[in-house]
LUMBA-10056 format. One line per 5 residues: their letters; for each residue x, y, z of C-alpha. Coordinates in pm, whole numbers, plus 32768, in hexadecimal, padded with zeros to 4 digits. Layout:
residues N
A> X Y Z  ...
//
This chain:
residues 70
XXXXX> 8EBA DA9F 2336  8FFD DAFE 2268  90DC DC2F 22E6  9134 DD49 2214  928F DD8C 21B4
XXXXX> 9318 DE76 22B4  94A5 DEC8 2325  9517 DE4E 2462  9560 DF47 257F  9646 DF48 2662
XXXXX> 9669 DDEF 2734  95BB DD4C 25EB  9475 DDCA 2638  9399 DDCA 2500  92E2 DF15 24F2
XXXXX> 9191 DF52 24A8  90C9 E0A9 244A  8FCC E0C9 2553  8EBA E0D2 240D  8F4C DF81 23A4
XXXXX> 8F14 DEFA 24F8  8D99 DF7E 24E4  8D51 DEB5 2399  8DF1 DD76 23EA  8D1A DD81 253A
XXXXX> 8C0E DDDF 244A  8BF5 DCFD 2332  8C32 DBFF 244C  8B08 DC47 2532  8A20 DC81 23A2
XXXXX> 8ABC DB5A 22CE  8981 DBB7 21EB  89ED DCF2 2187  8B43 DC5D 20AF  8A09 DB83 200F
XXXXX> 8945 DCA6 1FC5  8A64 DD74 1F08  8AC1 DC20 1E37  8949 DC21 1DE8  894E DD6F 1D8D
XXXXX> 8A91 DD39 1CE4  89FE DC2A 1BDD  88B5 DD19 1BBB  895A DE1A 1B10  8AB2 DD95 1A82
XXXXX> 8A80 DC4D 1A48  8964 DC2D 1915  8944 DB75 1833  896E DBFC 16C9  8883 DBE2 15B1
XXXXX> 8942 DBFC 1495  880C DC3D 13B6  879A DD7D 1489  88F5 DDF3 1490  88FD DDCE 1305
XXXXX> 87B7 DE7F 12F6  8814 DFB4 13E7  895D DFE5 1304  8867 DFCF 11C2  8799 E0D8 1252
XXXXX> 889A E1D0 12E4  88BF E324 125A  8A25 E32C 11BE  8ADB E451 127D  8BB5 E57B 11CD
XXXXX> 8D20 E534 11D3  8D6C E663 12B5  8C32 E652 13B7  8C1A E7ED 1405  8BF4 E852 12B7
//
């Protein structure tokens, strides 16, 4: 598992947040749940695009008033 940027201390100790410490012991005891997020990730971010429906929803969109509180 990679390690974060941090600064180095004093003796060139690297220092670590005691909540960084607590997800890289995390993710390493569940290596499913970085698989899960990725998943998640292409579910909702990474479609495809139809360009036909995306035509059609710009055909059928209300125009809207230059200055929107009028």
């Amino acid at each position: 598992m990679k390690h974060r940027a941090s600064w180095y201390g004093p003796g060139g100790a690297v220092y670590q947040s005691e909540f960084t410490r607590f997800i890289d012991g995390y993710l390493h005891d569940h290596p499913g749940v970085v698989r899960d997020q990725q998943l998640g990730w292409r579910t909702w971010w990474e479609r495809p695009v139809k360009l036909d429906d995306l035509e059609k929803a710009q055909q059928d969109s209300v125009p809207l008033p230059p200055y929107y509180y009028e």
